[in-house]
C-alpha positions as CSV (number, residue, x, y, z in Angstrom):
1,X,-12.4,-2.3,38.7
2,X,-10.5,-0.4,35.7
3,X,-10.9,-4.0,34.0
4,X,-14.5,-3.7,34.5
5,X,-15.0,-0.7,33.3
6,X,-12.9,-1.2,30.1
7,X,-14.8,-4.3,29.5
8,X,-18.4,-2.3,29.6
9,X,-16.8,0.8,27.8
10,X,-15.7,-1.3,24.6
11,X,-18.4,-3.5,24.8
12,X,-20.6,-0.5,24.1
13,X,-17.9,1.2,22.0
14,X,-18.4,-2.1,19.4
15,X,-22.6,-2.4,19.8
16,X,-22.9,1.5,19.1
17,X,-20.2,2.7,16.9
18,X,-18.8,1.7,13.7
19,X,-16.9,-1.3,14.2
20,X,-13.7,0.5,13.1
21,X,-13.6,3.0,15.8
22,X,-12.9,0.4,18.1
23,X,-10.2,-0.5,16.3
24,X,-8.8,2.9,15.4
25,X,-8.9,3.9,19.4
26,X,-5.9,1.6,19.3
27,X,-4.3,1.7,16.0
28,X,-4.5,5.3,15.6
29,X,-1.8,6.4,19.1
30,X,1.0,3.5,17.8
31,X,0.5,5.2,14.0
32,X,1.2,8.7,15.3
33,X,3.6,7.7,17.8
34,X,5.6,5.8,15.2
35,X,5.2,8.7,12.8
36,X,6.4,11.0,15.3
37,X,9.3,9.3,16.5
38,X,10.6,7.9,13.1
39,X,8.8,10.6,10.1
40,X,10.5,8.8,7.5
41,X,8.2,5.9,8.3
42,X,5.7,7.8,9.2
43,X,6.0,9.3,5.4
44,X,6.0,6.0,4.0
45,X,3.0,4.8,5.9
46,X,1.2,7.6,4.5
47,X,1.9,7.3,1.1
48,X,0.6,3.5,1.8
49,X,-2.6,5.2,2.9
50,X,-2.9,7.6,-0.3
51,X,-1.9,5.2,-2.5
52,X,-4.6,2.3,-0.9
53,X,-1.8,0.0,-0.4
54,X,-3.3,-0.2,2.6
55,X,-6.9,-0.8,1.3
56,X,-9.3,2.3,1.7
57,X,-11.7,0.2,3.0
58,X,-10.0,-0.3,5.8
59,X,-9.5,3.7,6.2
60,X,-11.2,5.2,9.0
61,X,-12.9,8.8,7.3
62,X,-13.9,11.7,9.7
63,X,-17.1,13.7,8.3
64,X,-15.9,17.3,7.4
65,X,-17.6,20.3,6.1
66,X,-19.5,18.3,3.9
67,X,-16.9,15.8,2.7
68,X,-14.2,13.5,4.2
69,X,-11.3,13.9,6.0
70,X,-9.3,11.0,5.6
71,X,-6.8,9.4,8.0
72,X,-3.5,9.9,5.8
73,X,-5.0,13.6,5.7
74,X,-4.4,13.8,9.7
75,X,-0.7,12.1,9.1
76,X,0.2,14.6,6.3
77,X,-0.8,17.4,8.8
78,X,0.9,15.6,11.6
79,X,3.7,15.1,10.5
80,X,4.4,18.5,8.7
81,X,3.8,19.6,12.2
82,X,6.4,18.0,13.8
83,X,9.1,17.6,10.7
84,X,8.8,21.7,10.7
85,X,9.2,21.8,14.5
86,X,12.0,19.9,14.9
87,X,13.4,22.0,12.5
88,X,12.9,24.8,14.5
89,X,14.2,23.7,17.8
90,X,17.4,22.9,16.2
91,X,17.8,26.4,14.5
92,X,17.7,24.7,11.1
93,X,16.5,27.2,8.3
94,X,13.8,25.1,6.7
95,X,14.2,27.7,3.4
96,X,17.9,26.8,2.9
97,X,17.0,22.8,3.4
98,X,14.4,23.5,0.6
99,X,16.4,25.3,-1.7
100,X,14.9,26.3,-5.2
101,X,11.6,24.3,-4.1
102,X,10.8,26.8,-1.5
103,X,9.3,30.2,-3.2
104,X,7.5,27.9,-5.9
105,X,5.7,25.6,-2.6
106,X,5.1,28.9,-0.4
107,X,3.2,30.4,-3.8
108,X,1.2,27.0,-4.4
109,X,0.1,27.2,-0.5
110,X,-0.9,30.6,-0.8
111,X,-2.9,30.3,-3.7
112,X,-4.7,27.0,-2.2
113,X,-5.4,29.7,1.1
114,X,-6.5,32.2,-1.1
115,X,-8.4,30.3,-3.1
116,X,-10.4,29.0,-0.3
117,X,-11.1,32.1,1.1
118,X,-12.2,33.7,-1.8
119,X,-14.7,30.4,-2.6
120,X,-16.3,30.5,0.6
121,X,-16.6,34.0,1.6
122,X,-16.9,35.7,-2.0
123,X,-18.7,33.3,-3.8
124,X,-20.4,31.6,-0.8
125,X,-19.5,28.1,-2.1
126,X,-20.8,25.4,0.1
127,X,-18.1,22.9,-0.1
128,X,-15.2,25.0,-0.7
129,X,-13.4,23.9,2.7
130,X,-13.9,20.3,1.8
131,X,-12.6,20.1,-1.6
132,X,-9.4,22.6,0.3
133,X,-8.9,19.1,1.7
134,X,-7.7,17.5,-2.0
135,X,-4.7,20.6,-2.0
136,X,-3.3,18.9,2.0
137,X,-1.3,15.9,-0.5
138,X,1.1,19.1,-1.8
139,X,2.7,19.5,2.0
140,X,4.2,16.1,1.0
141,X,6.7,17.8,-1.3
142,X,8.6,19.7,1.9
143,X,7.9,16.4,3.7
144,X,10.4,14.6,0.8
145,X,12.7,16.7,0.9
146,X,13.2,17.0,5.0
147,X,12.9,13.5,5.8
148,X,14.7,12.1,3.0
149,X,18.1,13.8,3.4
150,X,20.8,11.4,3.1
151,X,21.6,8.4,0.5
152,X,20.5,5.4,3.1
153,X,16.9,7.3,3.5
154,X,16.7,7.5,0.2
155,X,17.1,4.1,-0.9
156,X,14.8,3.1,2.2
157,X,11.8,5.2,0.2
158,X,12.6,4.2,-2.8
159,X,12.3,0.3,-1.8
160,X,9.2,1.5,0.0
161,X,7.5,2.6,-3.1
162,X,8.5,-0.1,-5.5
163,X,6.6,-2.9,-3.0
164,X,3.6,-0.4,-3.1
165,X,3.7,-0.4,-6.9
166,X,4.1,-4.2,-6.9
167,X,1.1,-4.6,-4.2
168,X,-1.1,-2.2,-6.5
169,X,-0.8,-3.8,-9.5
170,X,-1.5,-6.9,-8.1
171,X,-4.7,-5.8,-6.4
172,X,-6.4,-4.3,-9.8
173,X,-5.7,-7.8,-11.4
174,X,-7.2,-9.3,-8.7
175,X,-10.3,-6.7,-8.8
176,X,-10.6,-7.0,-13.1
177,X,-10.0,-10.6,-12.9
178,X,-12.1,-11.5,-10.2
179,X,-14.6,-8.4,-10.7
180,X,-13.8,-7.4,-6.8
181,X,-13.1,-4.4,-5.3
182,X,-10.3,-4.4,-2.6
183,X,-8.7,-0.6,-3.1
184,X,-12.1,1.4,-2.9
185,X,-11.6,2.7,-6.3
186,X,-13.5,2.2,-9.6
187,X,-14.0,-1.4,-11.0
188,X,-17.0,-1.4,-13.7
189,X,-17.8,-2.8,-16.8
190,X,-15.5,-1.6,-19.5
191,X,-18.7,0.0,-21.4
192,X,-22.6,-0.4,-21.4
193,X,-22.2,-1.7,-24.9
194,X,-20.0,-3.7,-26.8
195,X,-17.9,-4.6,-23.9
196,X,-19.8,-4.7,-20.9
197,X,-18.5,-8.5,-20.2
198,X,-15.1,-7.2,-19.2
199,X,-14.3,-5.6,-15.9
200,X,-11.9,-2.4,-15.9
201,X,-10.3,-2.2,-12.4
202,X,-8.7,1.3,-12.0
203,X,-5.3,2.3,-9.8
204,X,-6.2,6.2,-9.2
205,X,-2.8,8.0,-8.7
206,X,-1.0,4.3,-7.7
207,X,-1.0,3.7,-11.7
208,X,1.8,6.4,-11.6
209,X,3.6,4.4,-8.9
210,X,3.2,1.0,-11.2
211,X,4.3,3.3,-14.8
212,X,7.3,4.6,-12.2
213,X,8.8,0.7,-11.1
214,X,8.3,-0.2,-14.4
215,X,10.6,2.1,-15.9
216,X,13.3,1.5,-12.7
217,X,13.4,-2.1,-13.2
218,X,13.6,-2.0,-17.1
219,X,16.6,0.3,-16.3
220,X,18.1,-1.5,-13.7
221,X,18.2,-4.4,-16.4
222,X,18.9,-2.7,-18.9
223,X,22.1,-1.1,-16.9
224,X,23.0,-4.7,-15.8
225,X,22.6,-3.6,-12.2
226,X,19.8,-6.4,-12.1
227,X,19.4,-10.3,-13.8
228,X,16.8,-10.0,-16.1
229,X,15.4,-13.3,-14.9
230,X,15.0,-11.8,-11.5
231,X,13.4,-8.7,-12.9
232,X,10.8,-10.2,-15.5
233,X,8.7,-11.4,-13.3
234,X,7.8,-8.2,-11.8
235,X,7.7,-6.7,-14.7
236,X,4.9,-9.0,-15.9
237,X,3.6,-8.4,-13.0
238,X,3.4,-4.6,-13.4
239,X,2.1,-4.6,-17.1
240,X,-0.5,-6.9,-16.2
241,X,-1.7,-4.2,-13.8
242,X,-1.0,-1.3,-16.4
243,X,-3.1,-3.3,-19.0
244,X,-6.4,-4.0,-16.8
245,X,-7.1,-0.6,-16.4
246,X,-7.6,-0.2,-20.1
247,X,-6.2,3.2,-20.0
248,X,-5.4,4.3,-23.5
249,X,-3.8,6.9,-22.8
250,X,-1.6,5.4,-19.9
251,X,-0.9,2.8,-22.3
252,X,0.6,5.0,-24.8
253,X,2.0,7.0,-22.3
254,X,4.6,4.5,-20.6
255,X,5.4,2.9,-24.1
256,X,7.0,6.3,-25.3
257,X,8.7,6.9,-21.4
258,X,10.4,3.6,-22.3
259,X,11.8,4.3,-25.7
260,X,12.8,8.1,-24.5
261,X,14.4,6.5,-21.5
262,X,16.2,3.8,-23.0
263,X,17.0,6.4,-26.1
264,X,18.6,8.7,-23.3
265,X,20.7,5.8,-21.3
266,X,21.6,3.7,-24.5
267,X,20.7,5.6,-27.7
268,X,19.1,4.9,-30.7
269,X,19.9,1.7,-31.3
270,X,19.0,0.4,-27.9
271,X,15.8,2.2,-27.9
272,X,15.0,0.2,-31.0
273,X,15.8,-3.1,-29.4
274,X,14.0,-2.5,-26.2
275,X,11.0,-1.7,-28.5
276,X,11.0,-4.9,-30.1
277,X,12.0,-7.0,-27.0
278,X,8.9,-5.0,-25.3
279,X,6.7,-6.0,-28.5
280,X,7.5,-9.8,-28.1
281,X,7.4,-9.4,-23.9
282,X,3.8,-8.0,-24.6
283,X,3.2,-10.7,-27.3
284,X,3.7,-13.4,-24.7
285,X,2.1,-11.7,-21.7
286,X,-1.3,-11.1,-24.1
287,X,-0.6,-14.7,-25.3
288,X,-1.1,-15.6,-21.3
289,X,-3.7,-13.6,-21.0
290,X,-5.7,-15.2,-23.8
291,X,-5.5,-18.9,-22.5
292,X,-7.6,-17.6,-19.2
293,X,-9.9,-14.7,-20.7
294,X,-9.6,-14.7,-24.6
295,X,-12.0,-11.7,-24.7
296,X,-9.7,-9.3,-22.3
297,X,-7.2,-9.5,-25.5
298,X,-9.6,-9.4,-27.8
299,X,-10.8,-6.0,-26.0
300,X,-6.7,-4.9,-25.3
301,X,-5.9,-5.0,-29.0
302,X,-9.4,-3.0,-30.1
303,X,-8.8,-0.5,-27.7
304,X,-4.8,0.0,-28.6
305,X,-5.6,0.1,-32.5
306,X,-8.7,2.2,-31.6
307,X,-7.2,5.3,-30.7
308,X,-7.9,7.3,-34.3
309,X,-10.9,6.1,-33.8
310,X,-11.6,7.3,-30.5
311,X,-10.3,10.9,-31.7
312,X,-12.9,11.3,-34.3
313,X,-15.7,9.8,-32.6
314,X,-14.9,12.0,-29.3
315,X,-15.3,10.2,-26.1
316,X,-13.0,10.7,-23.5
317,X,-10.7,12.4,-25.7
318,X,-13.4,15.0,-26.7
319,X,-14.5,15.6,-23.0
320,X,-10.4,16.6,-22.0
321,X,-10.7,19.0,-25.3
322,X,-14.1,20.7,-24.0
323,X,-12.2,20.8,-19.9
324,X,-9.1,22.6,-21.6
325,X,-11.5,24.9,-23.7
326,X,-13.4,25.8,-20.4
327,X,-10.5,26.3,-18.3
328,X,-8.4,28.7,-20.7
329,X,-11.6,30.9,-21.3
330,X,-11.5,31.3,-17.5
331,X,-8.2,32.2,-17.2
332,X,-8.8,34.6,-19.8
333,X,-11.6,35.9,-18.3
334,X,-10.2,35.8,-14.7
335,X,-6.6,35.2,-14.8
336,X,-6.3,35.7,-11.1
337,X,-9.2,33.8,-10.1
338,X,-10.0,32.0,-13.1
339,X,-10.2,28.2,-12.5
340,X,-8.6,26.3,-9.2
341,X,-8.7,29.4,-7.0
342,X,-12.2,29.4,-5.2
343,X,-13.6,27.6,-8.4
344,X,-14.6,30.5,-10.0
């Protein structure tokens, strides 16, 4: 009879619903149960999650107050729950665990609460208690910090989020190459104009994760703690996905955290000779690039010698200077409820 009934109750569960809800009725008790029982894992699965490792398309979202509420939402919530609790029933002061971190995260929160309060009930913003749902990503901090507390945790994390950078740059070559879209994020044509024939596939915050391996593995080789035959790969691998997203400012970005980070391990002279062994790596890697889609390099090198350019036309760089204008005549205006608390 209960096999009956289960048969009818997902049978209707799949004709009605989304198809995913179906799924999620039993995916969603072994993530939380896993993530409850091991919040290490749990923490790593969530950062998966954020980071589309785990492809947002694949993401159940629950409608809420006007936006989304997104499953690695629910685990950050979750899990902060039950980290802090255990905490508790062991008599463990959570403040001392923190250390320094803990006055500057309780004065972030507040001003998120605050913030939302004052949006919704002073200035009678409509989505105020959905865009309060971008701020939940800051409880990962004390998260870190709690369930990463010994050297073998550590390392587990750390080997966690080099495979997601790997993954992630692989998936926006795949998108820009094959003009797909697997993470849920932005791939477009480069512009409406000139360059509309090229695809820009972009990594949203997992192009931090990608800028972040890069600069471990150069410095694991540089160190000698790693072959560099075993390391070039991946690192061709990563720059290939730091390179499709066309990001000028990324671009410039990691080339200088690579020179100040081999400047600070090796000094000058090393700096110097990773500069031009990362010139002739990129030489070859563009080289590559140019035997499957010469105009991709074509496009690469006009956009990395276009930067003066870009300043004096504007563009992007001219929208960031009007933001930054806007925001610090707020916070003149209002520096307690200038801009970020209620969106005044």
């Amino acid at each position: 009879m209960a096999a009956i009934f289960l048969s009818v109750f997902f049978g209707l569960l799949a004709v009605v619903f989304p198809w995913w809800l179906g799924i999620g009725l039993f995916v969603a008790p072994v993530v939380f149960f896993i993530a409850g029982r091991y919040p290490l894992f749990g923490l790593i699965l969530t950062m998966f999650f954020l980071f589309n490792v785990i492809p947002e398309r694949f993401i159940p979202q629950i409608p809420f107050v006007g936006g989304k509420l997104k499953i690695h939402d629910l685990l950050i919530i979750f899990l902060s729950g039950v980290v802090f609790f255990r905490y508790l029933v062991q008599r463990q002061s959570i403040r001392d665990l923190l250390g320094p971190a803990f006055w500057p995260l309780i004065y972030v929160l507040a001003c998120i609460a605050l913030g939302t309060v004052y949006g919704r009930l002073v200035l009678h913003q409509e989505f105020a208690i959905s865009e309060a749902r971008n701020h939940i990503g800051w409880l990962i901090m004390p998260l870190l910090a709690l369930c990463v507390d010994t050297p073998q945790r550590f390392k587990i994390l750390l080997r966690a989020l080099l495979f997601a950078a790997i993954v992630i740059a692989i998936y926006v070559v795949i998108q820009s190459t094959f003009d797909i879209n697997i993470m849920g994020g932005r791939v477009e044509m480069l512009d409406v104009r000139e360059n509309a024939d090229v695809t820009r596939s972009t990594a949203g915050g997992g192009v931090y994760l990608i800028i972040f391996a890069l600069l471990y593995f150069l410095g694991m080789a540089q160190t000698r703690r790693m072959t560099w035959w075993l390391v070039l790969p991946v690192v061709v691998v990563l720059l290939a996905g730091l390179a499709v997203t066309f990001g000028r400012g990324v671009w410039v970005a990691t080339a200088a955290g690579l020179l100040v980070a081999s400047f600070l391990q090796r000094g000058f002279l090393h700096g110097v000779v990773v500069a031009v062994a990362g010139t002739i790596l990129l030489s070859v890697l563009l080289a590559g690039v140019s035997l499957v889609n010469p105009r991709v390099v074509e496009v690469m090198v006009d956009r990395a010698t276009g930067i003066k350019e870009e300043i004096k036309s504007g563009g992007s760089f001219h929208d960031r200077q009007i933001e930054n204008a806007a925001a610090i005549k707020m916070i003149q205006t209002k520096p307690w409820f200038g801009t970020g608390l209620g969106g005044a």
